[in-house]
Each structure stands twice: as structure tokens, then as C-alpha cells.
N, C-alpha and C positions, 0 to 999 in steps of 0.2 A: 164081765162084758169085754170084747173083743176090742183093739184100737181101730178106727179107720184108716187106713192107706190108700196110696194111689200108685196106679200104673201110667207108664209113659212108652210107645210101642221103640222108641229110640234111646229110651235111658241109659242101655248100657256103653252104646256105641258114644253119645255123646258126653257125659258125666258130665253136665253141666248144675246137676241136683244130685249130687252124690250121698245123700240121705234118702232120696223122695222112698226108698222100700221103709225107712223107718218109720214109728208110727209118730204124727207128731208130738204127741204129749212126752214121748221118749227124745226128742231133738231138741225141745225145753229144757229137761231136765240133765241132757248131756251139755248144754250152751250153760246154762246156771251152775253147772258142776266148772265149769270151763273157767268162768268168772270167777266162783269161790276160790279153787286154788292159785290164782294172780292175784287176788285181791281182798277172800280173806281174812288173811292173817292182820295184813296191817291195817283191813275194814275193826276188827275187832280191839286190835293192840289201840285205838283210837276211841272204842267205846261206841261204835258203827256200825249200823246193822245192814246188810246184803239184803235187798228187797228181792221178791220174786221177778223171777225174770216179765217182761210184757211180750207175750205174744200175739199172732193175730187169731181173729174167730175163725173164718176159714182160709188157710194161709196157699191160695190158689191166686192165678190173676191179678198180683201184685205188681209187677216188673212195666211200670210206662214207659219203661226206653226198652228197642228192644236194637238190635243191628243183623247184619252177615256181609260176610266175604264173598264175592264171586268167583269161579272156576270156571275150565272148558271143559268141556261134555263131552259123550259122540255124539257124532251127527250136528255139530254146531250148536248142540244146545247149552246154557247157561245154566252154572248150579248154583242153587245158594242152602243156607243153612246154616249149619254149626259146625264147627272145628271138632272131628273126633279127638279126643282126651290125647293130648302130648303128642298130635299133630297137625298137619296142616289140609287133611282131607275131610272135605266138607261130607258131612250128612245131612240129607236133605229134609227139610221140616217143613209142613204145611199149619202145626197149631203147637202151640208149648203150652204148656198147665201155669204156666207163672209169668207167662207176658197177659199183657191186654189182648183181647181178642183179636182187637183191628191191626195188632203190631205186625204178624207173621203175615197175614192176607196182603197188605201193604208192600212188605218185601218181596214176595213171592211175584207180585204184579210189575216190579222192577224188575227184575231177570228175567221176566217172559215178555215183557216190551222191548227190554234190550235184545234178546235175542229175535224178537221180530226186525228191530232195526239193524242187525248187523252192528250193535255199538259191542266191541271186542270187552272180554273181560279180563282183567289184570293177569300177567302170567309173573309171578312171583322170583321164579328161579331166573328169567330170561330180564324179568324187570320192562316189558313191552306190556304193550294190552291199554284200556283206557279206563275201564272201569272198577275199582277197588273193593266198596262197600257201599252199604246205604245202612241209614241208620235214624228210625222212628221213633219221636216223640208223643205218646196222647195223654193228652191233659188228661188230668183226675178229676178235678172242679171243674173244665171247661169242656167245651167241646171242638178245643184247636189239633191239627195235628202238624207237628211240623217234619217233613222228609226231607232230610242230608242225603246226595249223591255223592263220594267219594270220589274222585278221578284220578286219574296221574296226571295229565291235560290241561291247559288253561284253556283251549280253545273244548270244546264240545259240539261235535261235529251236529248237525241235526237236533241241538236242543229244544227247538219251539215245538217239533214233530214229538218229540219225547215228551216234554210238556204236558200238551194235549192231550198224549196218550195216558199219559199215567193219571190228569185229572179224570178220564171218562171212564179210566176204570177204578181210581178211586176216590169219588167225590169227596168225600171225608176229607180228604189233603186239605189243610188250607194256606198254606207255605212248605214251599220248594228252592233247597239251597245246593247250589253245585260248591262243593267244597273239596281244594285242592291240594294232594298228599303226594309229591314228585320226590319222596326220598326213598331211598332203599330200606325201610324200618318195618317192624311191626306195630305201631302207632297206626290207630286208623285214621284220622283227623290230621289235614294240615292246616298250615295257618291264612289261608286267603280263602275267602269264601266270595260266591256271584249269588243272588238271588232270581229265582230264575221266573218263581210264580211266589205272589203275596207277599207278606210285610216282607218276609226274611225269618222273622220269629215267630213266639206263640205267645201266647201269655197261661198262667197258671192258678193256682188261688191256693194256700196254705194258712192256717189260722185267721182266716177273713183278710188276709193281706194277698193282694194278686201279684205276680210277681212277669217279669219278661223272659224270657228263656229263649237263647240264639243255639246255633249247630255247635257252637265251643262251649258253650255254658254248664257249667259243674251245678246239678239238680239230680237232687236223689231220687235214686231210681221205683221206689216203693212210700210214694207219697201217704198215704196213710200209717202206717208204720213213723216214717219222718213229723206227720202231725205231735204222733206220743212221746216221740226224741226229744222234739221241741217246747212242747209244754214241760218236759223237765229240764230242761234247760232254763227255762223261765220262769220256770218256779223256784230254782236257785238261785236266780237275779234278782225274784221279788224286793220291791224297796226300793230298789237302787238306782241313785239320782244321774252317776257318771257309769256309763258303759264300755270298756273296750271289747269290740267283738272280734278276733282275729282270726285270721283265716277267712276271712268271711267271705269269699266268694263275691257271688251277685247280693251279699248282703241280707239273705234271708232272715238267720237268726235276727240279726241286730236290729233290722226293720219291725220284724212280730216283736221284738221288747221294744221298739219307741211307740207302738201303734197300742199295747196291751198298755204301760204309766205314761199317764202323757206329761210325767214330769222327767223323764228319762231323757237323757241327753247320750247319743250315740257315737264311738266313735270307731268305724271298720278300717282294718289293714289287711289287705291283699295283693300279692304282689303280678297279677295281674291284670296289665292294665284295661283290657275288655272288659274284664270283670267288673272292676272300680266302674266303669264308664256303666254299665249295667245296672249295679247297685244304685247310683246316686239316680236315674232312673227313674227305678223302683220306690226310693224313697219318696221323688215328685207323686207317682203314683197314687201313693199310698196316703199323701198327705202328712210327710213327720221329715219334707227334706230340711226344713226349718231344724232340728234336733239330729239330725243324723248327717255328720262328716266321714268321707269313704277316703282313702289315703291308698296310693299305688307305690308299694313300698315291701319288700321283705320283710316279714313280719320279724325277722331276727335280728338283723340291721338297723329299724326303726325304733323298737326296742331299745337298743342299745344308741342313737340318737338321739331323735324328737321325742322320743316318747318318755323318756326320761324325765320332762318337762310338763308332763299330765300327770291328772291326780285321778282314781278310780273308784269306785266301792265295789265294781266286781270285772273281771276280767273273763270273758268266755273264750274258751278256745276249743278250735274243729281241724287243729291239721290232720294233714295228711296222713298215708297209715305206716309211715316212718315214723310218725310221732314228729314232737318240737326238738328243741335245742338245749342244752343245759346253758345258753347264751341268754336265750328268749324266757328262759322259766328262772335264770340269775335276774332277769331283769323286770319278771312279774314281781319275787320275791322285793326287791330296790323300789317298786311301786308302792308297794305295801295295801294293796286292796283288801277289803276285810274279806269276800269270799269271790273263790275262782272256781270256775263252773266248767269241766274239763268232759268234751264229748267225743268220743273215740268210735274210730273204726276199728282199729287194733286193739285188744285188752292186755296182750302183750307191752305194747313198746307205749300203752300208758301207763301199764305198773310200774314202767321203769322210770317216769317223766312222773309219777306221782312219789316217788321214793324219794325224787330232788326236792319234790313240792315239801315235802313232811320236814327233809332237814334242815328248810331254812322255814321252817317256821309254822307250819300249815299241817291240821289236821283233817280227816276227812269226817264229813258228819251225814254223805248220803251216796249210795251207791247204787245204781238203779239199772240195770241189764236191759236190752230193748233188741228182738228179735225181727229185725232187718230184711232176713232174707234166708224165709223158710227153703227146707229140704237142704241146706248148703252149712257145713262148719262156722261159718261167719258170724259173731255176735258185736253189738255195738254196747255200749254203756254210757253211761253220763254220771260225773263223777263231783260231787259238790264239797267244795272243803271251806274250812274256816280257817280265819290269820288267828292262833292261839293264842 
């Protein structure tokens, strides 16, 4: 029997799914080969079996953030789309196989409002222009969407008219955030946002915990997917009375483990401080701010700090895809937590932050692949180890 595949009529110009010709049951087993050899050898030299990778059932339709860059057109028209592959020329997309449906409709309604208003679109090279990106949030659980306008601009010339216009062509919106990017970078996001229509945010739902999400907010992009990251995450905390959750963003993980034992006591480091401000929140939300302290602090610095001065039974960690610190994993190691719960976007640069873990003292006892983000190279994992 044949595998299924998908076609994309801009796949090759855009490469944004640089697998989507493969079939997926062949992109499992290239991610899980990807794993095995980072991890393994010393999965095994530990007596640790490499579980099968988790994929999705149909691995379409995942992506609830979706964004684009604006361009000038002829004839005054605005383009939007995707960046063809190692450049900065947009192709123009009407539907993607891996965002939400309402993601691309959404966008596509922002550059044809703008260009009925005359609001100019970013000119990169010259650094003029007013409009940058937009970039769509829809809830998985909910039925919020929140739309980031990008500008260069604090001022927004005709925003209520824009407003208007983008509610009536797409009802679904139900927050609208002008957010301000006046540098010369490739960073889509700056750091001052105006809310222009609704809260400002959305809200979300993950393991029965609902969570708030702003235009800056770090929220993973393939919510279902993120469900099965996190029940292994938290299945390697089971038990466990003292939490450090690090990295933690708006506090996700460490909320779904105060809300799953309600004798769990939380404690988040993130060293930004929107975020903290988000998390603690979240935690009211949720009903566990009583158990959960959120700390705006570099997680490597604190470590080697305050944190010196807590006791744990498990330490979770979500950095970034540089990986930690040999500072901040010297300094798990000085905690002496019985089990560290390490979840990665990189398998790389955590083989290498798991190789510190083993020499000061840490075995691994579960290793568990989780397929993130079909048709694309990228595999995530979640890495469960014992203090020997």
C-alpha cells in the first residue's frame, strides 16, 4: 500500500515544509533516526529505552500562529505571503496546508484594507513605509483570535477606519494590537504595543488550564502536539511536591503541574518580565496562584543566586534552542533534585547539556521524541533523568 502525500501549489518557491513531497510515515522515522543518533548511545550506555517517536493523526492544520511581511506591488498594490527560501521576496499565499484555516484569510484581509487605505507598506532597503507585518493568533480550545499589526510608526495614521474595516471583514477578530518595530532588524515584533480593538489578548486552554496570550507572548505554535509534550513533561514530575519550572515563559508547564497534584508547590524563572507578569496571571486564573511563584530573573544568574537557597524534587526545563548553560545545569547538579525533566526544541545542543547532566551525576531513565511540526526537519523531545 502506497503512502499518502500532499501537494502545495507554492511548495517549491516557498520551502517553508521542506519535507511536505515525503510521505509522512517516512518523516517519523527520519525525526526518530535523528533522535537515536544524539541520544542513543548514552539513552542505552544508561540502561534507557528511546520510545517511539509521537506523531500527529493527520499532521495538516496545526500551525495557530501564522504571520507575513508586507511588500509594494505594481500598481500600488500590497503583497503579503511568505519569504521565498533565502530571500526576502514574498510569495503570495491565499491558504497553507499547516496553518488554521482562518490564519491566511485573516492576513490576506490586512493587505487589501491597507492598500485600500493608502497605509504604505514597509520598504526594507530604504527603511520608510508604515506597515511591517501582521501576525495571527487562533485559539485551539477557544474561539479567540488575536491580530498584531506590525508598524514602524507610533502614530497610525487612520487606525479607527482600519479598525472597522478589518472587524467587518473579519468578524472572527476579537483583539486587535498595533505593535511597534522602528529598528532596522529582521525581528518582526517590537517592544511597545497599543491595543486598538478588544482586550489586547486572547486566552487559550491546554490541559484544562486556560492560559492568556499577548502579541509578545511565547505559545507554541501547534497546540495539540504541545498537549503530548506536556503530559510527558508531567509525567516525569509525577510525585513531586517542590517544582522548579524554568524557562517558563507565561508559565505554562508549571501551572498544568500545580493544577494536575494539588500538593505541588511551583516555582517559575523567566527572565522576562512580561512574561512573569503573564504567568502569575495565569496562575490566578487557574486557581494554584496560592502554589505557584513566577520570578523575573535569568534563569542562569538565579541559579547561581537565590536559587541556591531552594530545595526541589524536580527541576523542569524549556530553554531556548541554544540550549542552557553549563552555569545553570552546574547549578541544577548543587540542587540535587531527584529527577530533571529536560524538554527541547533542539536535540542537538540537549545532547550536549544532557552529557553535563550524566557527569555530575544524572542518568537518563526516559526519552520520548514528539513531532512538533510535520513536513519540516524539526523534532522536539522530552528527556526524563534520575539523580543516581
Amino acid at each position: 500500500m502506497g503512502y499518502k502525500t500532499y501537494t502545495c501549489p507554492i511548495a517549491r518557491d516557498c520551502g517553508g515544509c521542506e519535507w511536505l513531497a515525503v510521505p509522512y510515515p517516512i518523516q517519523l522515522r527520519r525525526k526518530q533516526e535523528q533522535v537515536e543518533g544524539l541520544l542513543g548511545e548514552m539513552a542505552a550506555a544508561d540502561g534507557c529505552e528511546l520510545e517511539p517517536i509521537r506523531g500527529m493523526d493527520e499532521p495538516l492544520r496545526y500551525r495557530h500562529k501564522a504571520a507575513t511581511p508586507f511588500a509594494h506591488g505594481a500598481r500600488g498594490r500590497v503583497l503579503c505571503g511568505f519569504y521565498a527560501a533565502g530571500t526576502h521576496r514574498i510569495v503570495p499565499c491565499r491558504d497553507c496546508l499547516v496553518e488554521d484555516p482562518r490564519a491566511r484569510r485573516i492576513l490576506g484581509a490586512v493587505a487589501q484594507t491597507a492598500e485600500r487605505l493608502h497605509i504604505p507598506p514597509y520598504d526594507e532597503d530604504r527603511g520608510v513605509g508604515v506597515l511591517r507585518h501582521a501576525v495571527v493568533r487562533c485559539g485551539y480550545a477557544t474561539d479567540d483570535v488575536l491580530l498584531t499589526l506590525v508598524t514602524r510608526v507610533d502614530e497610525l495614521r487612520g487606525a479607527e477606519r482600519l479598525v472597522s474595516e478589518l472587524r467587518a471583514a473579519c468578524p472572527e477578530v476579537t483583539s486587535i494590537v498595533q505593535n511597534v518595530n522602528d529598528r532596522r532588524t529582521n525581528a518582526i515584533l517590537g517592544r511597545r504595543c497599543h491595543t486598538l480593538y478588544g482586550p489586547g489578548h486572547m486566552h487559550d486552554r491546554l490541559l484544562g488550564c486556560t492560559f492568556e496570550i499577548g502579541p509578545t507572548s511565547f505559545y507554541q505554535t501547534n497546540p495539540a502536539q504541545t498537549e503530548v509534550l506536556y503530559r510527558l513533561a508531567l509525567e516525569g514530575a509525577a510525585g513531586a511536591r517542590r517544582v522548579l519550572d524554568a524557562y517558563c515563559g507565561t508559565g505554562t508547564i508549571g501551572i498544568c503541574a500545580a493544577a494536575e497534584s494539588p500538593d505541588a508547590q511551583v516555582v517559575g524563572v523567566e527572565q522576562v518580565s512580561g512574561a512573569v507578569a503573564c504567568a502569575r496571571r495565569n496562575a490566578e486564573a487557574n486557581g494554584v496562584a496560592q502554589r505557584c511563584r513566577f520570578v523575573a530573573a535569568d534563569a542562569t544568574a538565579w541559579m547561581a543566586g537565590a536559587g541556591r537557597e531552594e530545595r526541589f524534587d524536580v527541576v523542569i526545563m524549556d530553554p531556548p534552542r541554544a540550549g542552557s548553560t553549563p552555569e545553570f545545569l552546574a547549578g541544577v547538579a548543587a540542587l540535587a533534585p531527584g529527577r530533571v525533566v529536560y524538554v527541547s526544541c533542539n536535540v542537538i545542543t540537549q545532547a550536549r547539556d544532557l552529557e553535563l547532566l550524566r557527569e555530575r551525576g544524572y542518568r537518563l531513565t526516559r526519552v520520548a521524541p514528539v513531532d512538533m511540526f510535520p513536513h519540516t526537519k524539526h523534532v522536539e523531545s522530552v528527556v526524563t533523568l534520575e539523580r543516581r
